[in-house]
Structures are given as C-alpha cells and as structure tokens.
DSSP file (Angstrom, degrees, kcal/mol; ACC not computed):
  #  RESIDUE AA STRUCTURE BP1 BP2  ACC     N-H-->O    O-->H-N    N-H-->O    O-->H-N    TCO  KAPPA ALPHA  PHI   PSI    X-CA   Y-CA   Z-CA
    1    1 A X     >        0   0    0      0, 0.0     4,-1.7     0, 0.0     5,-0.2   0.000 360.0 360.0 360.0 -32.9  101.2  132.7  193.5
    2    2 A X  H >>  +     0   0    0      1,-0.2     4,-1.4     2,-0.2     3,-0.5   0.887 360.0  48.2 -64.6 -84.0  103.2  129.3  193.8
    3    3 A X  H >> S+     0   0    0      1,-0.2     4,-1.8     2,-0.2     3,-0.9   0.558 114.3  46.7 -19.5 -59.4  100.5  127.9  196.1
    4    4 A X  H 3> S+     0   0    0      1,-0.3     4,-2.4     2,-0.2    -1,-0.2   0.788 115.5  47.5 -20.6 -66.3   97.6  129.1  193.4
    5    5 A X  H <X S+     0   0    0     -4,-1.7     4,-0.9    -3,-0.5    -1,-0.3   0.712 111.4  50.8 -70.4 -54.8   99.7  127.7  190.7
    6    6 A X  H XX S+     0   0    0     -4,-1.4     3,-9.9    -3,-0.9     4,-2.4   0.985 112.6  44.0 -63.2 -85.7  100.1  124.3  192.8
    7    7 A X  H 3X S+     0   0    0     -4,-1.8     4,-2.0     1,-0.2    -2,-0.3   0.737 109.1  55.1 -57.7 -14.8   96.4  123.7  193.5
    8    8 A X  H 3X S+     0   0    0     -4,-2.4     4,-1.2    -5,-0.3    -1,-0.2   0.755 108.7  48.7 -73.5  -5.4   95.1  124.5  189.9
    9    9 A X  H <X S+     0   0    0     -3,-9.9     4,-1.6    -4,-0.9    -2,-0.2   0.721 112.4  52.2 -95.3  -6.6   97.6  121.8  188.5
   10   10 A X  H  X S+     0   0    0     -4,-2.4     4,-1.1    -5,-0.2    -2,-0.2   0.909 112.4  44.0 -68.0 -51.0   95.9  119.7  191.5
   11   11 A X  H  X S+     0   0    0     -4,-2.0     4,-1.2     2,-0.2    -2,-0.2   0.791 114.1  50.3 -72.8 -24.5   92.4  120.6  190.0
   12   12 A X  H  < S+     0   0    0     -4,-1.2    -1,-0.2     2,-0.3    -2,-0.2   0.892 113.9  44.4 -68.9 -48.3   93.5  119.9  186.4
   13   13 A X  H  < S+     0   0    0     -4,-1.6     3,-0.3     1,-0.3     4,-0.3   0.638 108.9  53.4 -61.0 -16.9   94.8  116.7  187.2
   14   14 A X  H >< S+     0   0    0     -4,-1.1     3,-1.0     1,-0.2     2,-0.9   0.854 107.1  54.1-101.3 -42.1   92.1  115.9  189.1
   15   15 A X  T 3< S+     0   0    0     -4,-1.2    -1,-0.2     1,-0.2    -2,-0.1  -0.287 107.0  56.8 -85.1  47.9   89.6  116.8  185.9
   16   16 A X  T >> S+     0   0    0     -2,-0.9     4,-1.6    -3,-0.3     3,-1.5   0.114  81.4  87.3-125.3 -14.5   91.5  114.6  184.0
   17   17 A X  G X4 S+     0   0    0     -3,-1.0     3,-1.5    -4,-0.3    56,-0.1   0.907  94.0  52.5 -31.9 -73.2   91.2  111.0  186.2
   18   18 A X  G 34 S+     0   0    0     -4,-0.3    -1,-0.2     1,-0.3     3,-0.1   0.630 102.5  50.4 -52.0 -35.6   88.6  110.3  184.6
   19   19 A X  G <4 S+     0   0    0     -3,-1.5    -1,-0.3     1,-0.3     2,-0.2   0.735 120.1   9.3 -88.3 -26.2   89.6  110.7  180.9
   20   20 A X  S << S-     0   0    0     -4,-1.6    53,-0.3    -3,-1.5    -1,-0.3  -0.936  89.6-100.6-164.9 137.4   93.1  108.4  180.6
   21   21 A X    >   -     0   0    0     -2,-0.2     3,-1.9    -3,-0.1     4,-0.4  -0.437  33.3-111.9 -74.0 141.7   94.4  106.1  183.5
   22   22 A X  G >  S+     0   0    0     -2,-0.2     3,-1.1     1,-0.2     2,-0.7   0.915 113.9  50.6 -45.8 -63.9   97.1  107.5  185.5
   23   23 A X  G 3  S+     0   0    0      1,-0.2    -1,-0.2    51,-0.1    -2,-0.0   0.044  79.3  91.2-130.1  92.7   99.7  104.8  184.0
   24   24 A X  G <  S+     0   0    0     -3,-1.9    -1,-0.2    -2,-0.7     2,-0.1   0.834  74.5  85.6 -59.7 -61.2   99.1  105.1  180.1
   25   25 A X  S <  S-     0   0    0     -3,-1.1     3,-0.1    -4,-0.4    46,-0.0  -0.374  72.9-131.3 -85.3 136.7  101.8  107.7  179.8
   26   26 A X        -     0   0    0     -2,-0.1     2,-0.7     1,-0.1    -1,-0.2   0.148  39.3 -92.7 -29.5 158.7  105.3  107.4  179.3
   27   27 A X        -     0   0    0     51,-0.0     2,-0.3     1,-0.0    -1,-0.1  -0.829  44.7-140.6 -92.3 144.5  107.7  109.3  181.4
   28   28 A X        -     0   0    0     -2,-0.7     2,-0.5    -3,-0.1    -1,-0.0  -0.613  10.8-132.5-101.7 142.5  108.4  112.5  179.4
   29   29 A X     >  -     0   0    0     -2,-0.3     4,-2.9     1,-0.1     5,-0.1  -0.617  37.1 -87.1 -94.3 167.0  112.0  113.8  179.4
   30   30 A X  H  > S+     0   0    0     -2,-0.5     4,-1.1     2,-0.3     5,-0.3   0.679 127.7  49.9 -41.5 -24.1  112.9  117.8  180.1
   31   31 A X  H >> S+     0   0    0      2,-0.2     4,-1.8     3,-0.1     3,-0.8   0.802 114.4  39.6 -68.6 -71.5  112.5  118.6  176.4
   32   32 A X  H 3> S+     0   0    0      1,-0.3     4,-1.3     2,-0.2    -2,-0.3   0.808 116.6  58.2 -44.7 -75.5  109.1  117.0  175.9
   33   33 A X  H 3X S+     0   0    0     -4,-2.9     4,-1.3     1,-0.3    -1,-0.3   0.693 109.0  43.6 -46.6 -61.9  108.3  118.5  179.7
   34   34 A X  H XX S+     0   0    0     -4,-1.1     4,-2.6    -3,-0.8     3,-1.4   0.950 106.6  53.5 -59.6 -59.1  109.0  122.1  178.6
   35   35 A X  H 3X S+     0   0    0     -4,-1.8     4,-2.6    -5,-0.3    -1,-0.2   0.857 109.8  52.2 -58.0 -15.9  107.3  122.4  175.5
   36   36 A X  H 3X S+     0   0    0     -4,-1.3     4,-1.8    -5,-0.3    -2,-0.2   0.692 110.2  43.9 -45.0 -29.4  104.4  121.2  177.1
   37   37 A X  H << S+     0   0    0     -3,-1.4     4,-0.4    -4,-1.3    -2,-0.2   0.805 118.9  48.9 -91.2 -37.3  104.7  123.8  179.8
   38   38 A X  H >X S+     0   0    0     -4,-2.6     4,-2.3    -5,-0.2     3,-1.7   0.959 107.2  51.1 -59.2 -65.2  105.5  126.2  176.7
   39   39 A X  H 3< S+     0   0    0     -4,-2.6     4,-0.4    -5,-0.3     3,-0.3   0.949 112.2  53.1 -54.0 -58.2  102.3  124.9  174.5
   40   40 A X  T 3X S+     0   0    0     -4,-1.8     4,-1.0     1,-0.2    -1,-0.2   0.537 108.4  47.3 -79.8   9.9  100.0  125.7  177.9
   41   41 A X  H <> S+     0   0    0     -3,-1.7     4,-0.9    -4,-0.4    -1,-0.2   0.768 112.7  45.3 -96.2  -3.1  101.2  129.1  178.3
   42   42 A X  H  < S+     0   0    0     -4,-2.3    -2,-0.2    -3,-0.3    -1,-0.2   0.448 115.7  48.7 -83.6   4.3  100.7  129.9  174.7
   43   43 A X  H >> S+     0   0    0     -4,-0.4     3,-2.1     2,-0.2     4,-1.4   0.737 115.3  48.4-125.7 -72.5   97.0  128.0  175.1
   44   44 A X  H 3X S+     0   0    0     -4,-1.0     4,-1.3     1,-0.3     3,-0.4   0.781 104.6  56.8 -44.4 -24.1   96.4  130.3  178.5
   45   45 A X  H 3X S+     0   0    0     -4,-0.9     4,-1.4     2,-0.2    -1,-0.3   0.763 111.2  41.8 -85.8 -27.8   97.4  133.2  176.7
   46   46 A X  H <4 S+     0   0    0     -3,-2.1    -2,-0.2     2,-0.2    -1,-0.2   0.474 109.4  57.9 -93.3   6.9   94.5  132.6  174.0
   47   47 A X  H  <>S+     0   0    0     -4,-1.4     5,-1.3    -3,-0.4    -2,-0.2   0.742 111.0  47.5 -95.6 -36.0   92.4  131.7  176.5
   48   48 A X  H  <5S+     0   0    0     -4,-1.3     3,-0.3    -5,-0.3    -2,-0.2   0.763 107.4  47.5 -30.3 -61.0   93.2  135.2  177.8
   49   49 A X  T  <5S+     0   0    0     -4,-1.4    -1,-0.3     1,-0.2    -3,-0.1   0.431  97.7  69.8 -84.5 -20.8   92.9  137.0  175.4
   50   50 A X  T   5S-     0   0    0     -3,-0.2    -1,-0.2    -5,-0.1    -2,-0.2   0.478 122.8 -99.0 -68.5 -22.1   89.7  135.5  174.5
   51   51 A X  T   5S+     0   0    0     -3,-0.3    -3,-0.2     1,-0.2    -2,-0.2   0.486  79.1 129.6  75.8  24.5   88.7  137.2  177.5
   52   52 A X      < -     0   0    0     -5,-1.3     2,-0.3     1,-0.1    -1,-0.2  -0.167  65.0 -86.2 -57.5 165.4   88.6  134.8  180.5
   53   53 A X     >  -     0   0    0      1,-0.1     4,-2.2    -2,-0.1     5,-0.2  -0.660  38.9-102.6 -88.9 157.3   90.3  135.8  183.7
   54   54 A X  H  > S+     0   0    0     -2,-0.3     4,-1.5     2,-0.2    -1,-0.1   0.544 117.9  44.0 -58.5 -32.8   93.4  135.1  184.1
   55   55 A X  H >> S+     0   0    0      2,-0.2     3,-1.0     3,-0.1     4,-0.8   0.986 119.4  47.5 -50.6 -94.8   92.7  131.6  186.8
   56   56 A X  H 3> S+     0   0    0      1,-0.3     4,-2.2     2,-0.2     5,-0.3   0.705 110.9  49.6 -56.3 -43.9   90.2  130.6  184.5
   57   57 A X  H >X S+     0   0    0     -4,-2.2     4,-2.4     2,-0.2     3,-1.4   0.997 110.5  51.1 -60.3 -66.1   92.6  131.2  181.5
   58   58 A X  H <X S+     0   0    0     -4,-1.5     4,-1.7    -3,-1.0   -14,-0.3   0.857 111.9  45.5 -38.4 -51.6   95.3  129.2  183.1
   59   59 A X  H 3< S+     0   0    0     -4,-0.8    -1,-0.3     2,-0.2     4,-0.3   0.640 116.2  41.5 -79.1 -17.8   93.1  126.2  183.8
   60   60 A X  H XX S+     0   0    0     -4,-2.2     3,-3.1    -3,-1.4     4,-2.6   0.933 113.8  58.0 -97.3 -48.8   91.3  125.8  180.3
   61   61 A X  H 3X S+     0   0    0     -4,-2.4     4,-1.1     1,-0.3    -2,-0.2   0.763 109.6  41.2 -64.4 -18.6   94.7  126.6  178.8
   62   62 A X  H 3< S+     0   0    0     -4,-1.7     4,-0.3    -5,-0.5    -1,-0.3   0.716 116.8  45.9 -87.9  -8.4   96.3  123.6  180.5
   63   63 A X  H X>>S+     0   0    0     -3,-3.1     4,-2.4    -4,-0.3     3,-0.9   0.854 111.3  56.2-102.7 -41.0   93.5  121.0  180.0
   64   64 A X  H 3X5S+     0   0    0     -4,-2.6     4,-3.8     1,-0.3     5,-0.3   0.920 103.7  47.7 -23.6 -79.1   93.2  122.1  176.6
   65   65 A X  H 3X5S+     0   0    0     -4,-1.1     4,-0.9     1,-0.2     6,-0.3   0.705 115.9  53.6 -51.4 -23.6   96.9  121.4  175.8
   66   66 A X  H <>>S+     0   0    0     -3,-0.9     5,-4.0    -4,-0.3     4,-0.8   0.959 113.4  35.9 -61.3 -61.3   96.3  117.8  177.6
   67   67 A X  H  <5S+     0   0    0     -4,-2.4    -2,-0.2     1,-0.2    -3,-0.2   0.908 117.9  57.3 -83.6 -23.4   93.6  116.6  175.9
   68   68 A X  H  <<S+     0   0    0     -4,-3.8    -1,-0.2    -5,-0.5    -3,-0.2   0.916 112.7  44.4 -22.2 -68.1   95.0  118.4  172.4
   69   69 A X  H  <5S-     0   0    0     -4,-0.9    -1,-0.2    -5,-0.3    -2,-0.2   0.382 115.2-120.1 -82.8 -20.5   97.8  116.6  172.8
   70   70 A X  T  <5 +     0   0    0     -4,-0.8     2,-0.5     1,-0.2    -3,-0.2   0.711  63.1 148.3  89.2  26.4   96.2  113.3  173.7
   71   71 A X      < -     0   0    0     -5,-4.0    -1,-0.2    -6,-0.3     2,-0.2  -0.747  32.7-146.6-112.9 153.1   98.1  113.3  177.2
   72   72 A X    >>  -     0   0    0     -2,-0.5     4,-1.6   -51,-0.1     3,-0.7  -0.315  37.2 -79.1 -97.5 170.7   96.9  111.8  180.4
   73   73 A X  H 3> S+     0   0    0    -53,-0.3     4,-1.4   -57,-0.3     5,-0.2   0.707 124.2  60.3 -35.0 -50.6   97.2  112.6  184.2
   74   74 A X  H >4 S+     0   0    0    -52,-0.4     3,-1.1     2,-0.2     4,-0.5   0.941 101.0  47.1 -44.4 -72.7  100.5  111.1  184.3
   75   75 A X  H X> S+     0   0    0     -3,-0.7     3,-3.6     1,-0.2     4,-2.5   0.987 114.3  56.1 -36.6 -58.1  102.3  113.5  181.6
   76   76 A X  H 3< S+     0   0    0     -4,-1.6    -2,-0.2     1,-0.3    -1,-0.2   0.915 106.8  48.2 -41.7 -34.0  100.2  116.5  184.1
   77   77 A X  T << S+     0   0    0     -4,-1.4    -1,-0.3    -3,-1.1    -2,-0.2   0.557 104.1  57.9 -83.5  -4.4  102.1  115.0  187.2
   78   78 A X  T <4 S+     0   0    0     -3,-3.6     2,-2.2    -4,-0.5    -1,-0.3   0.745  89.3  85.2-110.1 -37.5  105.5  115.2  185.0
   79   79 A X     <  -     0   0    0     -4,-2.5     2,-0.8     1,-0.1    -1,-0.1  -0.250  64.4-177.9 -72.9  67.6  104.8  119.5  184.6
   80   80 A X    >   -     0   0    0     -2,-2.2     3,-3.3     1,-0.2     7,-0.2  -0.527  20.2-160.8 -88.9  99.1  106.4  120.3  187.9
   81   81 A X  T 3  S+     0   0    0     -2,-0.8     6,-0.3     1,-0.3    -1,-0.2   0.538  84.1  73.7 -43.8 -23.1  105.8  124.2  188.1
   82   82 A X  T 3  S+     0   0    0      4,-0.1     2,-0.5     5,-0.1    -1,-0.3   0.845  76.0  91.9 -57.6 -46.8  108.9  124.2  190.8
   83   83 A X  S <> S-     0   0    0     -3,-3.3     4,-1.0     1,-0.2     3,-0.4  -0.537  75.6-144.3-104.2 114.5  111.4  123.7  188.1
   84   84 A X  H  > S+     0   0    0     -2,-0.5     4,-1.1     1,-0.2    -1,-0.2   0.542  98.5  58.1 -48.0 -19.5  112.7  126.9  186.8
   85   85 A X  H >4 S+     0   0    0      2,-0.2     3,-1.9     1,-0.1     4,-0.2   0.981 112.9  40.0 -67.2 -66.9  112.9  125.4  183.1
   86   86 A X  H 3> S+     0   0    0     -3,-0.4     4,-3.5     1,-0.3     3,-0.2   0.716 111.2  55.6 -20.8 -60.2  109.3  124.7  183.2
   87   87 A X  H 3X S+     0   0    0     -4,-1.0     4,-1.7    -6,-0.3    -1,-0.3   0.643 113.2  37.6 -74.2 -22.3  108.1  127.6  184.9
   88   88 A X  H << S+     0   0    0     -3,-1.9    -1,-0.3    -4,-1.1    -2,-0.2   0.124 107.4  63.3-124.8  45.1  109.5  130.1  182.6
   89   89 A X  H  > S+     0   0    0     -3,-0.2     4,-1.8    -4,-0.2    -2,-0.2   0.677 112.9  41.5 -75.1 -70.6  108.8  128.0  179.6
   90   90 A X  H  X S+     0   0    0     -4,-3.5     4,-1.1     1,-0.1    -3,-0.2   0.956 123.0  36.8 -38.7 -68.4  105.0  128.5  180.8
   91   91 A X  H  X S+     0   0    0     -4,-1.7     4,-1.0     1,-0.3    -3,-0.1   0.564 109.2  59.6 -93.7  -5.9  105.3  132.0  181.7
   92   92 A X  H  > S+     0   0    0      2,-0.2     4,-1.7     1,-0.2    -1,-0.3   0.914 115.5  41.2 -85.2 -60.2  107.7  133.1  178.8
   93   93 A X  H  X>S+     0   0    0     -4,-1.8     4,-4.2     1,-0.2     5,-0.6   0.895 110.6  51.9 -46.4 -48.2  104.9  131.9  176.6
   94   94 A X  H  <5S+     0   0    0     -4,-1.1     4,-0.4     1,-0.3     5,-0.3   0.801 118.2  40.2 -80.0 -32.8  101.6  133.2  178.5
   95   95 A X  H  X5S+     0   0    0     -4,-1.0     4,-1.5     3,-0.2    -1,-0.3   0.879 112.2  54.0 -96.6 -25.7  103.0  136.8  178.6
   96   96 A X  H  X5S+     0   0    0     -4,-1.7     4,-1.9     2,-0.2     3,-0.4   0.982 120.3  38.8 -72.8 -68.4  104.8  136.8  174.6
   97   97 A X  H  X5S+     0   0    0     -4,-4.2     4,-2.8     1,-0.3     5,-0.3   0.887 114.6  47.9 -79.8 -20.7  101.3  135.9  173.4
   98   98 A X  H  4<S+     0   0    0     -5,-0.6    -1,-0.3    -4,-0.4     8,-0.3   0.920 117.0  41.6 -74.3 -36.8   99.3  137.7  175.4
   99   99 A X  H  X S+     0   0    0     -4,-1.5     4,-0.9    -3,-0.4    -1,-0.2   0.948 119.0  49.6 -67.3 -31.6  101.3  140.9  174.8
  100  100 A X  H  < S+     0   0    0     -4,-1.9    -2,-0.2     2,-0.2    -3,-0.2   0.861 125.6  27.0 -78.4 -46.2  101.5  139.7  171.0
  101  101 A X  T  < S+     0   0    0     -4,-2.8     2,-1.1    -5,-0.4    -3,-0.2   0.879 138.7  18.8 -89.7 -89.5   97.5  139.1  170.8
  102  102 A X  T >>  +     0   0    0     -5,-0.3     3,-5.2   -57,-0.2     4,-2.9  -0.262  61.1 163.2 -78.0  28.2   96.1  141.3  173.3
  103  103 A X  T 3< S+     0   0    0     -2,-1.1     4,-0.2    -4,-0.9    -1,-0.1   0.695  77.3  55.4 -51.1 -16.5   98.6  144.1  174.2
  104  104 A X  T 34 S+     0   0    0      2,-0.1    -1,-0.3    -5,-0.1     4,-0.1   0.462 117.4  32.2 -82.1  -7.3   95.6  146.3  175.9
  105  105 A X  T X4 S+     0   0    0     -3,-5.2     3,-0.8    -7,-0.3    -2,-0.2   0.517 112.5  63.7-132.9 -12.4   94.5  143.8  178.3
  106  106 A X  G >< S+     0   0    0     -4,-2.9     3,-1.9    -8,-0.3     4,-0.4   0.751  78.8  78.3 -74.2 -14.6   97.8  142.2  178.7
  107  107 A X  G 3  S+     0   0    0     -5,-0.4     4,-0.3     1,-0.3    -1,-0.2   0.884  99.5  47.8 -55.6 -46.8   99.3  145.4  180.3
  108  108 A X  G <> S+     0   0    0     -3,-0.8     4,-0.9     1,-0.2    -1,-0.3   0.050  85.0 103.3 -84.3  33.2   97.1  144.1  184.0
  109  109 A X  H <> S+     0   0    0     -3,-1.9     4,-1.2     1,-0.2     5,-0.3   0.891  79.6  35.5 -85.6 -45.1   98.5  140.9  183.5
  110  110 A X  H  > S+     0   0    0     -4,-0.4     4,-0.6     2,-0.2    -1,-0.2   0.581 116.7  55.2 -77.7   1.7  101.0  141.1  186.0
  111  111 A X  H >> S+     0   0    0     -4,-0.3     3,-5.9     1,-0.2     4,-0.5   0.947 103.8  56.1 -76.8 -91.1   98.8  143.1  188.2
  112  112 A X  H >X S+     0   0    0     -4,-0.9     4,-1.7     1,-0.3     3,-1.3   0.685 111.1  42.7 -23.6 -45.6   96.3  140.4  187.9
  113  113 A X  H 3< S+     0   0    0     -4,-1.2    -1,-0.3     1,-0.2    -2,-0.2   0.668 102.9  66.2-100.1   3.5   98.9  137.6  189.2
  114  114 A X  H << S+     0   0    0     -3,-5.9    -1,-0.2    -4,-0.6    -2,-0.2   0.727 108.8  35.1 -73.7  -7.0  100.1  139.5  191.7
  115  115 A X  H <<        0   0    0     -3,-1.3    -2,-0.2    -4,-0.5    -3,-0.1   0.528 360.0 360.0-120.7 -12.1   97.0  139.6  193.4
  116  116 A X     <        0   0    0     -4,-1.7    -1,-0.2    -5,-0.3  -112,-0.1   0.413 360.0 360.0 -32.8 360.0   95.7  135.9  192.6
C-alpha cells in the first residue's frame, strides 16, 4: 500500500507541473502540512462516496484539494505520506467521512486497500 500511495503522489505531482512552477510555494510548516493531508482525505472520501474507486478517489481527492487551495507542486512535495502525522491526518479523515457519508460502501473500504 505504501508503494501505491508513493507513486499516486508521483502521478499527482506530476499532473500538476504544468499548472504552478515548482518554486512558487512557500515551505509549509507541520500544521499547514497536516491539514492539508486532512482536507485530501476528507476530498477522497467525497470522491468516494461519490462512487469512484477507491485509487481513483484518492487521486481526484488530492488534486482537488491542490488546485482548491490554490497550491502548487511544491506544497505536494511537502505531503510526505512517510510521516505518521500526515498519514493518519489523511486516513483519519478518508475513513470518518466515508463511514459518515457512505457507511454501506465504506464497510469494503479497508478491504479495498488491502488489496490495492
């Protein structure tokens, strides 16, 4: 799941070059870093719920929360999934609203990312 997780924030960042030069952005401190990682799991979790797959969910719900938020590739490169704040910032979110919105299709999610 880390690897998955690695190369979709590689594909996000990479469909965002284009849109804001790498250095625009400020460096974001640990707050600012986690509610961003918080704001895309809650965005994946309405992408979810919405009824994308769970991949597909992930990825709209993190370029979403980029361009939302008006931040470029640089801020993406700051989300480092590695760092246990981050990471359950994200997942804390993506599973509260998806159980909270969708509690019938949120019951596979972890089935679903166990097998990603």
């Amino acid at each position: 799941m880390k690897t998955w997780l690695s190369v979709g924030l590689a594909a996000v960042i990479v469909a965002l070059l284009p849109l804001r030069p790498v250095a625009s952005a400020s460096t974001l401190n640990q707050s600012q870093r986690q509610t961003i990682a918080a704001a895309m799991g809650s965005s994946s979790a309405a992408q979810y719920c919405a009824g994308s797959d769970l991949q597909s969910a992930i990825e709209k719900g993190m370029i979403k929360t980029l361009v939302a938020n008006d931040l470029g590739t640089s801020a993406m490169a700051q989300i480092d999934i590695a760092d246990e704040a981050i990471r359950l910032a994200f997942f804390e979110n993506l599973f509260a609203d998806a159980f909270a919105s969708c509690p019938g299709r949120a019951r596979t999610l972890w089935r679903q990312m166990l097998e990603m």
